[in-house]
N, CA, C and O of each residue as an XYZ file, in Angstrom:
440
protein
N       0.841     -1.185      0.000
C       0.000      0.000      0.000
C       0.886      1.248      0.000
O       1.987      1.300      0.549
N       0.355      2.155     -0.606
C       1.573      3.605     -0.635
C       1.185      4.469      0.474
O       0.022      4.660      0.827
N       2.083      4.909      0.930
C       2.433      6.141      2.238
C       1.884      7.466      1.319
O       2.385      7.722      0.224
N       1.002      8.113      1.798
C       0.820      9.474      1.341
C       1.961     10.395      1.602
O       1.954     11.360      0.838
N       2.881     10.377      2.410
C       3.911     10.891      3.142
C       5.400     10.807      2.396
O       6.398     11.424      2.768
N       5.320      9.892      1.246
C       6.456      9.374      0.361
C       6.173      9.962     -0.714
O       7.159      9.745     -1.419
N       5.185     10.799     -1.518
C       4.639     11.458     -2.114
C       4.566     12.884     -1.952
O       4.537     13.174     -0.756
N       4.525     13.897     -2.728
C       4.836     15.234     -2.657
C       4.167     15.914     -3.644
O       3.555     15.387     -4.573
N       4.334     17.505     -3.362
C       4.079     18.715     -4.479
C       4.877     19.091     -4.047
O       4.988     19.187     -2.825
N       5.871     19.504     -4.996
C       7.002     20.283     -5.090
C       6.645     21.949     -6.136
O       6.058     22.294     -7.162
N       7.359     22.464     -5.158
C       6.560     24.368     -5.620
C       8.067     24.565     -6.448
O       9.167     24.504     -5.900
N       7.898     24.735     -7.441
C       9.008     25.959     -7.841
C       7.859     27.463     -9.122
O       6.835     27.336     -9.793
N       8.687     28.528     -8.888
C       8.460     29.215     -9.765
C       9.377     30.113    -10.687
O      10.534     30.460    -10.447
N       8.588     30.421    -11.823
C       9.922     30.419    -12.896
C       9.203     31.926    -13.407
O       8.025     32.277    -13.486
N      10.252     32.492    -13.650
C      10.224     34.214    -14.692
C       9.142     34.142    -15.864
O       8.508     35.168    -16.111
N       8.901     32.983    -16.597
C       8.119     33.045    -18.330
C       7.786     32.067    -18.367
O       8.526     31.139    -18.041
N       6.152     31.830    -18.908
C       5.665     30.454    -19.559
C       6.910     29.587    -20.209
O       6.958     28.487    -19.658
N       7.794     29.727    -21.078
C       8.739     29.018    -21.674
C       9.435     28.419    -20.590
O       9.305     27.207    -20.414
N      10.060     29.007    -19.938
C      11.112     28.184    -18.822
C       9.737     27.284    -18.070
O       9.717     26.088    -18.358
N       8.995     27.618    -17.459
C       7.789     27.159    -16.344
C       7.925     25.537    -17.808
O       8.480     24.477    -17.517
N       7.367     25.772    -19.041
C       6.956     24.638    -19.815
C       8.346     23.651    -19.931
O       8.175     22.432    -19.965
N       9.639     24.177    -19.988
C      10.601     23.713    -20.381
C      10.844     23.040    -19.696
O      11.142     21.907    -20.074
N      10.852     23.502    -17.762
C      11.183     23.006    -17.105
C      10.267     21.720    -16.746
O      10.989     20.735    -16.591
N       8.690     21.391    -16.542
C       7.590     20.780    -16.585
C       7.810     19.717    -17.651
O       7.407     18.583    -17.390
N       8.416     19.952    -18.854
C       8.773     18.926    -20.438
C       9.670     18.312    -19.231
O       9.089     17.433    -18.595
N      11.037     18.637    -18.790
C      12.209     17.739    -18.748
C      11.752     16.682    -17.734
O      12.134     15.520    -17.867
N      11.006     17.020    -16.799
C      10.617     16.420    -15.383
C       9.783     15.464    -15.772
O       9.990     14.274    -15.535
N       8.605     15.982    -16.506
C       8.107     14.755    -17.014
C       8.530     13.506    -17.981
O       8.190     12.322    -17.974
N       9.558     14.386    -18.954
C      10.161     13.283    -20.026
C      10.734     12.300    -18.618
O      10.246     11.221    -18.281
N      11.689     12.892    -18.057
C      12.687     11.912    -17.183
C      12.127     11.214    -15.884
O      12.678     10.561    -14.998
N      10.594     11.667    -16.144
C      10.267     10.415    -15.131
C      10.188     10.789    -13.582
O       9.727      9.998    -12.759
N      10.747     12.255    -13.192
C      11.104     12.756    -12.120
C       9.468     13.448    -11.700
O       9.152     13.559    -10.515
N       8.804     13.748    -12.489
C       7.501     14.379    -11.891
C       6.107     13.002    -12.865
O       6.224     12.297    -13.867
N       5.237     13.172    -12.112
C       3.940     11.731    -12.451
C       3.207     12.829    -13.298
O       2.646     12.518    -14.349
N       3.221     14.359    -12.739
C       2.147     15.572    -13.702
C       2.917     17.065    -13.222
O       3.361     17.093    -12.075
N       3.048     18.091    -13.947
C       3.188     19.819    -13.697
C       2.113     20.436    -14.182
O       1.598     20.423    -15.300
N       1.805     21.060    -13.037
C       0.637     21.938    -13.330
C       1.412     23.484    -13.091
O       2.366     23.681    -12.339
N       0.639     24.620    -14.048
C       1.450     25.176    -14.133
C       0.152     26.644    -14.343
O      -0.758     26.718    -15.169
N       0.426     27.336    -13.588
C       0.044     28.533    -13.021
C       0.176     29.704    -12.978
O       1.134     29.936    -12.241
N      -0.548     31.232    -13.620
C       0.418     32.586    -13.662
C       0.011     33.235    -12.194
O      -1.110     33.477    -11.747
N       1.286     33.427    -11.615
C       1.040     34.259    -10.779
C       1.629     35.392    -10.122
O       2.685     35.598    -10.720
N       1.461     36.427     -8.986
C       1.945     37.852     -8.972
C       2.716     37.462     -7.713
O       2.325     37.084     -6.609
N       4.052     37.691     -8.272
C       4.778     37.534     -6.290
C       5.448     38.716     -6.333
O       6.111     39.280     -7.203
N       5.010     39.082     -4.758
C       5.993     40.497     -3.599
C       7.370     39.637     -3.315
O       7.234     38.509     -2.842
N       8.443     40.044     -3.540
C       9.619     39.462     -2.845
C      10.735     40.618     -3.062
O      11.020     41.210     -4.104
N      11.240     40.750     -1.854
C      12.420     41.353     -0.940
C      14.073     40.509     -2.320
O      14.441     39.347     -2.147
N      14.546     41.166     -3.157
C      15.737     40.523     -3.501
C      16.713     41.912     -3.670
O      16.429     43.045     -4.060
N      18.019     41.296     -3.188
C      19.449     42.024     -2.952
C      18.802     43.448     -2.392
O      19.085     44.498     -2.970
N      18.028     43.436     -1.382
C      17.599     44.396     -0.716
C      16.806     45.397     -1.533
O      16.649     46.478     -0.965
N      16.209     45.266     -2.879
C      14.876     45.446     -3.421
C      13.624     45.088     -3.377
O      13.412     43.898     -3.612
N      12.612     45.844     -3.116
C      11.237     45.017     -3.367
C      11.009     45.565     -4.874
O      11.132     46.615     -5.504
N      10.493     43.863     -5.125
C      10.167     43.491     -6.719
C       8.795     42.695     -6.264
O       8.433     42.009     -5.308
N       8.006     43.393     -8.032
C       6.542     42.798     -7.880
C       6.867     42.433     -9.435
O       7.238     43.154    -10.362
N       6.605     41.124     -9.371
C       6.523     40.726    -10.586
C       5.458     39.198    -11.185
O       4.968     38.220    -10.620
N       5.493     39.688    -12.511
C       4.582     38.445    -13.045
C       5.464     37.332    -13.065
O       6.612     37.565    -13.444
N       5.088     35.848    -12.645
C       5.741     34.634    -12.513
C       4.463     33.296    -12.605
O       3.276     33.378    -12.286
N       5.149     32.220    -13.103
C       4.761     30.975    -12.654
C       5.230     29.839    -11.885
O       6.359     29.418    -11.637
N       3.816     29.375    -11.506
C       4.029     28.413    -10.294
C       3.944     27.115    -11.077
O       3.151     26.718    -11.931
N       4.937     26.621    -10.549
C       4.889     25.040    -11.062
C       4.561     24.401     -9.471
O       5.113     24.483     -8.374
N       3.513     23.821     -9.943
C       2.895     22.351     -8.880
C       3.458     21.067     -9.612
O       2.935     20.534    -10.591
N       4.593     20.669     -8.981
C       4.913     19.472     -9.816
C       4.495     18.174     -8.795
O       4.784     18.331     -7.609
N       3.897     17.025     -9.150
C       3.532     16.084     -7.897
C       4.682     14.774     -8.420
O       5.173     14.432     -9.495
N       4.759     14.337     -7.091
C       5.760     13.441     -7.769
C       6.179     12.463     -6.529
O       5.572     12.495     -5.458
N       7.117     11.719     -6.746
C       7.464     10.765     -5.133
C       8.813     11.439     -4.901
O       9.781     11.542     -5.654
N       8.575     11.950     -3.422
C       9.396     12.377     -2.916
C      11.230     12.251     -2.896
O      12.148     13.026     -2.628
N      11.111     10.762     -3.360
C      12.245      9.908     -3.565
C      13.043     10.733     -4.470
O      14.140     11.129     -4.076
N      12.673     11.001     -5.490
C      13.015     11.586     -6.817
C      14.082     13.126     -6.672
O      14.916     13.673     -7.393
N      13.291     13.468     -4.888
C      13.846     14.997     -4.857
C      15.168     15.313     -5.258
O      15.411     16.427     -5.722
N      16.035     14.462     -5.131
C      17.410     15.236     -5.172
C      18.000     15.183     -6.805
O      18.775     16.018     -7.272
N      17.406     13.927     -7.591
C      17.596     14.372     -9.223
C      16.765     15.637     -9.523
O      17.213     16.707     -9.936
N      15.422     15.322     -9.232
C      14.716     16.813     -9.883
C      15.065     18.216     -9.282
O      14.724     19.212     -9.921
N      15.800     18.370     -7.955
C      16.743     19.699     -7.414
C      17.253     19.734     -8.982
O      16.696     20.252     -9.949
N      18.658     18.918     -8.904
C      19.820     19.451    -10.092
C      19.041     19.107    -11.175
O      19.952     18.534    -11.773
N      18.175     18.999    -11.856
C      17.222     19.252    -13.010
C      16.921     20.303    -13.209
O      17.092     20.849    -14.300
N      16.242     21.010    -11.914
C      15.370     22.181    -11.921
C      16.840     22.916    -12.172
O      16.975     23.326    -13.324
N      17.717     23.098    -11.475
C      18.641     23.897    -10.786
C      19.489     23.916    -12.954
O      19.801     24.833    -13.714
N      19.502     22.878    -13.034
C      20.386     23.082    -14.753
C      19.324     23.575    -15.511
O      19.834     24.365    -16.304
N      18.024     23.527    -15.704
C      17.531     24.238    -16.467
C      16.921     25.575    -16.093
O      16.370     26.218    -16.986
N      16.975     26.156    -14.603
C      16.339     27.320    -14.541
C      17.508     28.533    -14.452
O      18.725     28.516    -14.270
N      16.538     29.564    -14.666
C      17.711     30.934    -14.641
C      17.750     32.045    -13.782
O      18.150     33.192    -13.979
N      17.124     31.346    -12.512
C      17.400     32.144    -11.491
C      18.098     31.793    -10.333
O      17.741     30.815     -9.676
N      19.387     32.724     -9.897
C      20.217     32.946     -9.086
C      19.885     31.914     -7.833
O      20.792     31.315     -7.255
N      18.631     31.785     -7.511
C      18.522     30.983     -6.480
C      16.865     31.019     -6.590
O      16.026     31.916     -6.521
N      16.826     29.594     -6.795
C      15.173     29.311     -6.928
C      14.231     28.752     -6.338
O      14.548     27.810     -5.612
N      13.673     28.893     -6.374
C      12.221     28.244     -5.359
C      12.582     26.850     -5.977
O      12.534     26.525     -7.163
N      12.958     26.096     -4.881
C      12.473     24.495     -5.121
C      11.937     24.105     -3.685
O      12.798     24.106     -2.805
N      10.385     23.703     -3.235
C      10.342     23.363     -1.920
C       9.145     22.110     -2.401
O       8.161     22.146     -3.140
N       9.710     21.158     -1.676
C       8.880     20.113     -1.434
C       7.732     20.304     -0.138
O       7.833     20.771      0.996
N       6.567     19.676     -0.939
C       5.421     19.610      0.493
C       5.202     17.989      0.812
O       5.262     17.477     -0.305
N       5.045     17.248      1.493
C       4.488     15.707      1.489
C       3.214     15.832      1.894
O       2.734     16.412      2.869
N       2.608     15.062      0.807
C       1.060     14.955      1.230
C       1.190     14.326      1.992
O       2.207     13.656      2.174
N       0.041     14.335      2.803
C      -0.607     13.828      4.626
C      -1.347     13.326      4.261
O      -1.357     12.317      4.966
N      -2.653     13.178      3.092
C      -3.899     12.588      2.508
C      -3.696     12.450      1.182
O      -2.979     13.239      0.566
N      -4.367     11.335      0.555
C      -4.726     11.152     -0.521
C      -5.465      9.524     -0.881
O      -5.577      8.586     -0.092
N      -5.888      9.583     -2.295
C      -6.360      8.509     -2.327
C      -5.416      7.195     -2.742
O      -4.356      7.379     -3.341
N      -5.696      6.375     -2.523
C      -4.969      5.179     -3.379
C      -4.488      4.928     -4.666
O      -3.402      4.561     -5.113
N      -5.642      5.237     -5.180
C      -5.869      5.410     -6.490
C      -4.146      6.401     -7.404
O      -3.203      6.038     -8.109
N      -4.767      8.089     -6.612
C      -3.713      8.943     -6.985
C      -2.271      8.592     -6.758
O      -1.313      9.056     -7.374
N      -2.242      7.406     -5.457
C      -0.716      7.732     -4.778
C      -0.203      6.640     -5.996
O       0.857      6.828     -6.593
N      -1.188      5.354     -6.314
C      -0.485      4.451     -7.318
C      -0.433      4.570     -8.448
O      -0.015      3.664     -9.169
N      -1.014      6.189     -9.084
C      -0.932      6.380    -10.131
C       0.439      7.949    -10.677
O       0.915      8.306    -11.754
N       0.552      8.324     -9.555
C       2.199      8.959     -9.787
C       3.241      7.759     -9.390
O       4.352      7.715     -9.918
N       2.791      6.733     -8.372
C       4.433      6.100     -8.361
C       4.281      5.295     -9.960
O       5.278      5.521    -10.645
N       3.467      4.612    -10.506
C       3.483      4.330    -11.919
C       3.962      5.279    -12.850
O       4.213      4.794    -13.953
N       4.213      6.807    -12.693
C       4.627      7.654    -14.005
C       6.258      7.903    -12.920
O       7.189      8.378    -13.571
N       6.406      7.760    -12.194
C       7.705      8.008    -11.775
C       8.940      7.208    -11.796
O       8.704      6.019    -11.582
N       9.768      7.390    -11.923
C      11.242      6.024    -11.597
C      10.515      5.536    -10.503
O       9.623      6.171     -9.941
N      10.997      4.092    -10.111
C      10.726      3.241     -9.174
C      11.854      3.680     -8.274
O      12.893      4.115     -8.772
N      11.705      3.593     -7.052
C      12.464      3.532     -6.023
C      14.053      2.473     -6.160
O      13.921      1.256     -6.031
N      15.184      2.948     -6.368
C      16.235      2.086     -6.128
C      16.644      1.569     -4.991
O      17.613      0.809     -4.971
């Protein structure tokens, strides 16, 4: 039976639809994300002691947690910001159904 807890949404967000899609293509080709959902949205953030308001997307990538440390240096080689949102969440709930249908689109556990 699968652990809801071995399972995740991982947040990153990216500057332009192109990178957000580019990055969402590689994760899924390689097996590292089960689905990216992908989102426009407005973030306030404090950088090199500026406040910046800018347009961005959110990638909801779901995936098994296992995977985190290839899809870090994935995200990290294809994105182009200085330091990027990569944060994992572990789901606490879900159904059966969902949890055995991302570990089926993901690498298997080594």
């Amino acid at each position: 039976m699968e652990t809801p807890a071995d399972y995740g949404v991982v947040l990153v967000t990216a500057g332009n639809m192109q990178e957000a899609e580019a990055i969402a293509n590689a994760l899924v080709e390689a097996k590292l994300a089960a689905c990216v959902s992908l989102l426009p949205i407005h973030s306030i953030y404090t950088w090199q002691g500026e406040l910046h308001k800018e347009q961005e997307w959110q990638l909801l990538i779901k995936t098994d947690l296992a995977q985190f440390p290839a899809m870090e240096a994935k995200i990290k080689e294809l994105h182009s910001y200085e330091v990027s949102e990569i944060i994992a969440l572990p789901i606490v709930a879900s159904s059966q159904a969902y949890l055995q249908w991302i570990s089926q689109q993901v690498k298997s556990k080594e």
